[in-house]
Steps between C-alpha positions, in 0.01 A plus 500: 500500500370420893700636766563284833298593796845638683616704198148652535544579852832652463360719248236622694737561829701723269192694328373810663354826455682757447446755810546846408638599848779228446615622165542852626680402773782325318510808278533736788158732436290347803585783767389710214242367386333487813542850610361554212185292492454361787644743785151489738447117457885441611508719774169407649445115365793284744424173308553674144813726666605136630427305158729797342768501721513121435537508147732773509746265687452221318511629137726863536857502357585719691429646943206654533572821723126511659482149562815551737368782670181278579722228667721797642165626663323211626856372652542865684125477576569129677832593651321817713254328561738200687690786634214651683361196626839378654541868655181399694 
């Protein structure tokens, strides 16, 4: 049996790996799982703390409490930081 070229290419647009981060997240273990094993590399690493906090959003059932408190801090960082300017 042949396959058309745009069955093919509908196939391959729906195959992926599997991503390990991903899977935890939509199971709810990712905070965890990081604490665990990766505590240093989030805390220090801002592209792999970003890349986390972007798949927690996307594939979480559920709010994810420190993901909140990041936008609740960089919001109350930006709105001092407009506050003392326009005091100047």
């Amino acid at each position: 049996m042949k396959f058309s070229e745009k069955y093919l290419e509908k196939v391959k647009s729906l195959v992926k790996p599997v991503n390990h981060f991903e899977t935890l997240a939509k199971d709810g273990f990712l905070n965890e799982y990081i604490k665990d094993f990766f505590y240093d590399k989030y805390m220090n690493d801002i592209e792999f703390r970003e890349n986390v906090m972007i798949i927690q959003q996307e594939y979480s059932q559920e709010a994810v409490e420190e993901i909140n408190n990041e936008y609740l801090a960089a919001l109350s960082n930006e709105l001092t930081n407009f506050i003392e300017k326009n005091e100047k």
